[in-house]
C-alpha positions in Angstrom: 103.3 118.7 113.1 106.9 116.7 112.1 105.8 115.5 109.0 105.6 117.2 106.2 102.6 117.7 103.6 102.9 114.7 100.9 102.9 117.3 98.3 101.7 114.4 95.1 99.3 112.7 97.6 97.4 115.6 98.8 97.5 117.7 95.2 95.6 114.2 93.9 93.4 114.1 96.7 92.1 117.8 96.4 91.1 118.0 93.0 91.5 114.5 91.1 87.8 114.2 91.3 86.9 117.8 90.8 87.5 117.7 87.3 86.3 116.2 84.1 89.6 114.7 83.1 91.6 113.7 85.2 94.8 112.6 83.4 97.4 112.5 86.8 96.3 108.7 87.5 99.8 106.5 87.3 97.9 103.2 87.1 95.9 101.1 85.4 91.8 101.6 84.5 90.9 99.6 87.4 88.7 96.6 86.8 85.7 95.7 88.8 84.3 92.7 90.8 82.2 91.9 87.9 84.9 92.2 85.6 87.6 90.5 87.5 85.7 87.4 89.0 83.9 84.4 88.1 79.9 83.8 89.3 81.4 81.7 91.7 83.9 83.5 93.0 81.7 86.1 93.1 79.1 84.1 95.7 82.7 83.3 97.9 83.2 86.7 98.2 79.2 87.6 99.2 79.3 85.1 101.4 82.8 86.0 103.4 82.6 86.3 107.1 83.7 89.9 107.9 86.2 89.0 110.6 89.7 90.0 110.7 91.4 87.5 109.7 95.3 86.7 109.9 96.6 90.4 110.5 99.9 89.6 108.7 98.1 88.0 105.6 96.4 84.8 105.2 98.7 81.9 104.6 97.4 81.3 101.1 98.2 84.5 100.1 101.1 84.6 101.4 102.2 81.7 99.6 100.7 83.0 96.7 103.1 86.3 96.7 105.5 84.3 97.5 105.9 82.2 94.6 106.2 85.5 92.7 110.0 85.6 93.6 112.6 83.2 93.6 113.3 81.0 96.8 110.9 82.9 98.8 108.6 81.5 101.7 105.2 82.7 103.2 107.4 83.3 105.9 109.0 86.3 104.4 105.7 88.0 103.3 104.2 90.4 105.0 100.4 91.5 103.6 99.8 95.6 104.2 97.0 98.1 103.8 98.7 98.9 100.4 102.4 99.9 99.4 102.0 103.5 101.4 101.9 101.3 105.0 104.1 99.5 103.7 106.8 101.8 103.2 105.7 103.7 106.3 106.4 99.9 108.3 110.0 99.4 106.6 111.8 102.3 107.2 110.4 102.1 110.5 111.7 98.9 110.9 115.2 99.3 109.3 116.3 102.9 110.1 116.7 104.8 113.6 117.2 108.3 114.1 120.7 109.6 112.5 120.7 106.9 109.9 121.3 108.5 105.7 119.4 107.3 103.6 120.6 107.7 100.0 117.2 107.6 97.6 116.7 107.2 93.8 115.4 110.7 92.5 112.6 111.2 90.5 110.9 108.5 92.9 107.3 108.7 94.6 108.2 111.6 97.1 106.8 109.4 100.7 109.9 106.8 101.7 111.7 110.8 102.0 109.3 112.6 103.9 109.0 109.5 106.0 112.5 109.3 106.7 112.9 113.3 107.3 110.2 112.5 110.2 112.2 110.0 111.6 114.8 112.3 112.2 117.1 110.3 109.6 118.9 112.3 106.6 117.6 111.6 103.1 120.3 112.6 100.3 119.1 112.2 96.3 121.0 109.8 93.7 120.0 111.1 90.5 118.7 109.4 87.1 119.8 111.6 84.7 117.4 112.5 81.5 120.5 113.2 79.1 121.0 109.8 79.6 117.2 108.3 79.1 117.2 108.2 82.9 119.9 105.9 83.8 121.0 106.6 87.5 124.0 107.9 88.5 126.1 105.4 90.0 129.5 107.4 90.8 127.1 109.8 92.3 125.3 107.1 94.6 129.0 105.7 95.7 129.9 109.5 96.1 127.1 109.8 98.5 127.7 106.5 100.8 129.4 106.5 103.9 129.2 104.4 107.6 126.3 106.2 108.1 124.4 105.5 105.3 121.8 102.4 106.1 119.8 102.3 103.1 119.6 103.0 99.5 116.4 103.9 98.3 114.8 102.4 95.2 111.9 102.9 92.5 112.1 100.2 89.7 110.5 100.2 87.8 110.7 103.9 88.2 107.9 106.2 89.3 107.6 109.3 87.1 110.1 108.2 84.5 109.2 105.0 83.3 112.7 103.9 83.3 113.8 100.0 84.1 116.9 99.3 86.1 119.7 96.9 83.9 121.0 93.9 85.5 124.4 95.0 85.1 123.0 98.5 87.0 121.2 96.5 90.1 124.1 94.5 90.1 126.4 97.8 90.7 124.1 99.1 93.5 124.1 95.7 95.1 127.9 96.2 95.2 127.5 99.8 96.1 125.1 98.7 99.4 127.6 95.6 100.8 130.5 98.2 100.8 128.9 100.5 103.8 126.5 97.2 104.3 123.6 99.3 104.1 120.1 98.0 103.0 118.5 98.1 99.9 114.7 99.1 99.9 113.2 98.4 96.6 109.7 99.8 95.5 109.1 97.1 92.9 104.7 98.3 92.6 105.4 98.9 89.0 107.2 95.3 88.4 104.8 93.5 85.8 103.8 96.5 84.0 106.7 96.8 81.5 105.9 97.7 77.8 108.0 94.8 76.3 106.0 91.9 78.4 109.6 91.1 80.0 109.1 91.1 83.4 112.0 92.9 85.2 113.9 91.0 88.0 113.2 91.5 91.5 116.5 92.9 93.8 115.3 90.3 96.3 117.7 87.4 96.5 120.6 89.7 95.3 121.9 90.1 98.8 121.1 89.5 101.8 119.9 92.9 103.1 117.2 93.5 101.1 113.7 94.4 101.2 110.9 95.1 98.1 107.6 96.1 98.1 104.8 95.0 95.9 101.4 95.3 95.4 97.8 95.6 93.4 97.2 99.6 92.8 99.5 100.0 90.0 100.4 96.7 87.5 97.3 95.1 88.8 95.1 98.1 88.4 93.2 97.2 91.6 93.6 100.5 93.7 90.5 99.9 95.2 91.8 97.0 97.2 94.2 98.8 99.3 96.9 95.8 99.1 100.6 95.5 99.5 103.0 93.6 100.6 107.1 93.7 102.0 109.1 91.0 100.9 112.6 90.2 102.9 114.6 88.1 105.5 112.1 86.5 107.8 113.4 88.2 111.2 113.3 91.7 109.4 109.8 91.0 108.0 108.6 89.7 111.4 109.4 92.6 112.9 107.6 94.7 110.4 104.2 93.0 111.7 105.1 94.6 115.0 104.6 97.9 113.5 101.8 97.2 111.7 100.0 96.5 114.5 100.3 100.1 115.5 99.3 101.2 112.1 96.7 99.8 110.4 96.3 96.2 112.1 95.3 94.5 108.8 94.1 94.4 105.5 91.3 93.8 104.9 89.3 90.2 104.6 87.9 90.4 101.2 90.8 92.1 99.9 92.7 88.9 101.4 90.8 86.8 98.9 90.2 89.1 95.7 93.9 89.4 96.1 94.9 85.7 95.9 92.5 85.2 93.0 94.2 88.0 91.2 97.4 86.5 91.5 96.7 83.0 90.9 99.2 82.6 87.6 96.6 82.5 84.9 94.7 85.2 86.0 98.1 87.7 86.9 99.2 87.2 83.0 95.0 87.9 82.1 95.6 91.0 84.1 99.2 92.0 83.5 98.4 91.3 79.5 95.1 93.5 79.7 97.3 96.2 81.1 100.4 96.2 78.9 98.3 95.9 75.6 96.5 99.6 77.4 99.9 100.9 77.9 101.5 100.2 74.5 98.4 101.7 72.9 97.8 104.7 75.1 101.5 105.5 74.4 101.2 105.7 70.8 98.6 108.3 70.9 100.6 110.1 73.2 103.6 110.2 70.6 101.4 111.1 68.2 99.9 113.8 69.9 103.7 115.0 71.0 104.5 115.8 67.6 102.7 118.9 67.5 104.7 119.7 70.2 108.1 118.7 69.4 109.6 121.6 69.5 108.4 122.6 73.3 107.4 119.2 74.8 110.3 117.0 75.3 110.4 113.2 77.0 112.0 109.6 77.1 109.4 106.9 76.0 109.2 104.8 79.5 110.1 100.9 79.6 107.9 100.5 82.2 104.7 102.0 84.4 101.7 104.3 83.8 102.9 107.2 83.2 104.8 109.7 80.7 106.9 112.1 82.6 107.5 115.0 80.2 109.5 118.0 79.9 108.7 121.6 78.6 109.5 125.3 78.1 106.7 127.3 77.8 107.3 130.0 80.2 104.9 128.7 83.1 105.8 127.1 86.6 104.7 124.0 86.3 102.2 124.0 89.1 100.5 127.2 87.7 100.5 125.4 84.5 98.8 122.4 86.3 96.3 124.5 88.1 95.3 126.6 85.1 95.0 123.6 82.8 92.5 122.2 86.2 90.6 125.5 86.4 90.4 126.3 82.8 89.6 123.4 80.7 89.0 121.1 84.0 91.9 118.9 82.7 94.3 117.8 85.5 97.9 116.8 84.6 101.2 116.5 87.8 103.0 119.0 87.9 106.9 118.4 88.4 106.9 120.7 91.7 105.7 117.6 93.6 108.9 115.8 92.3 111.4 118.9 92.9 111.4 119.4 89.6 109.9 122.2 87.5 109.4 122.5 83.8 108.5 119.1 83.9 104.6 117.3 83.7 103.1 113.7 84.4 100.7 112.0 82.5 99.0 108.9 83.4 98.7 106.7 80.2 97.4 103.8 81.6 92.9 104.8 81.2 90.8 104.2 79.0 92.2 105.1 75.5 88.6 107.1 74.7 89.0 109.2 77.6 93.0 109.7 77.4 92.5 111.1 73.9 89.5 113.4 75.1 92.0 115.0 77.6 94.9 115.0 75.3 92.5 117.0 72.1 91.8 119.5 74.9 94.9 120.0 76.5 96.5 120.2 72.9 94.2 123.2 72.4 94.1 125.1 75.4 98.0 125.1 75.3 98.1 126.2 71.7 95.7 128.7 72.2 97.7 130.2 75.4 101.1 130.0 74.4 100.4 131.1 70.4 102.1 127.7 69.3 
């Protein structure tokens, strides 16, 4: 095999739903048909033809995504089987064999193991905790040279929480048209930021860039499997090329819950919903870090589901993980899927009932083991 095991996707898939709390989740309770749609809407749906529809995305939907960034075009949409194909379809798309890619770390672990697969040369940039996960920018120039073709991105950022500044997204820009290398931006998490403030896009920044978006995170509608790839209308053409070896499509009633769901009163009905979750979920979790201040260490997030924490009990963080799972059948990330151990993530973004259940028993169970 020349890919390597997607550590955080596979962990998930094993035991997420082999346990009574699952607390690893770095979305959004996810709504339901019911929940999400009108009567009528919900007779268009029943009533859908199950064909295949446009394989690159419908043209309404397409519009529809593309009115969520400035001076974009259907054109330079490209609808996916979720974010995963589309970040599978990019870097197929932008990189050949030999290229560097230097990529944001923490970040959702795929766009690296892709690229390893590839045969390209993944290097990390770092956001740095001591400074409440800012990246490193003289480490990301460091790191450039002719070879490098992209910089990869997470923003807002996936574990940490943390929101790229203009002035900083205006540095990377800078940093990519030196070596005129591409900038790849997972943006799944735009919309989803504690403050309501929607974050900028990179897209229109430069002229080599490409985002991804979709509805599993901010939108909390997982169940959809619906992305898209935003960029320059050639590159994005030839992204459909590779999809057609991948998945094909999307499919048609995801097509049509999705441009409901984004239609503008509905997006701010959904992206409200979820916020209000986030800011109240992450109170608890403050509250219930103050019994472990002296042990449990962490840098509220701006943005995303998720608390990414830091500890030092004297426990790998994966045994930690697994005997919390096998134990007390709570399941919390460990950091080992990141590269980095001592440290925990915990979705924020369920139901507040079922968040706190997890949290009082976790709160014991660690008490109890580590005589805190």
């Amino acid at each position: 095999m020349n890919i390597k095991v997607f550590d955080l996707e596979r962990v998930q898939s094993l035991y997420e739903n082999t346990v009574d709390i699952n607390l690893t989740e770095s979305g959004f309770h996810p709504y339901s048909l019911k929940e999400l749609l009108s009567e009528e809407q919900l007779n268009m749906i029943t009533e859908t033809v199950l064909g295949y529809g446009q394989t690159n995305g419908t043209n309404e939907l397409r519009e529809t995504i593309a009115r969520l960034y400035d001076n974009c075009k259907e054109d330079q949409i490209m609808v996916t089987n979720g974010t995963c194909e589309a970040n599978f379809i990019a870097c197929h798309t932008l990189l050949k064999k030999g290229d560097e890619v230097v990529m944001m770390v923490p970040n959702y672990m795929q766009i690296w193991g892709v690229v390893e697969e590839m045969g390209c040369n993944p290097k990390a940039f770092h956001l740095r905790e001591e400074n409440h996960w800012a990246p490193d920018l003289e480490e990301l120039k460091s790191l450039m040279s002719p070879k490098t073709k992209m910089i990869a991105i997470c923003n807002p950022n996936n574990p940490t929480g943390y929101t790229l500044t203009t002035a900083e997204m205006k540095a990377i820009v800078d940093i990519a048209s030196v070596q005129d290398a591409w900038i790849y931006s997972d943006e799944v998490y735009r919309g989803a930021e504690l403050d309501g403030q929607e974050r900028p896009s990179f897209l229109g920044m430069y002229d080599k860039v490409v985002v991804n978006g979709g509805l599993s995170k901010a939108y909390a509608l997982p169940g959809l499997r619906l992305g898209w790839l935003a960029g320059p209308k050639e590159v994005i053409y030839d992204t459909w090329t590779y999809s057609d070896y991948t998945s094909i499509t999307a499919g048609i009633l995801s097509h049509k819950v999705a441009d409901i769901a984004l239609q503008p009163t509905m997006r701010m009905k959904i992206l409200e919903r979820n916020r209000s979750m986030l800011n109240e979920n992450l109170k608890e979790m403050e509250r219930w870090a103050q019994d472990f201040k002296e042990v449990i260490n962490y840098v509220p997030p701006q943005a995303g589901g998720m608390l990414f924490m830091n500890y030092n009990f004297p426990i790998n963080s994966t045994e930690l993980s697994d005997w919390l799972r096998l134990e007390k059948s709570v399941f919390i990330l460990a950091g080992d899927v990141f590269g980095m151990d001592h440290y925990f993530r915990i979705g924020i973004g369920s139901e507040k009932d079922y968040l706190c259940e997890g949290l009082d028993i976790m709160g014991k169970a660690l008490k109890e083991k580590f005589n805190l």
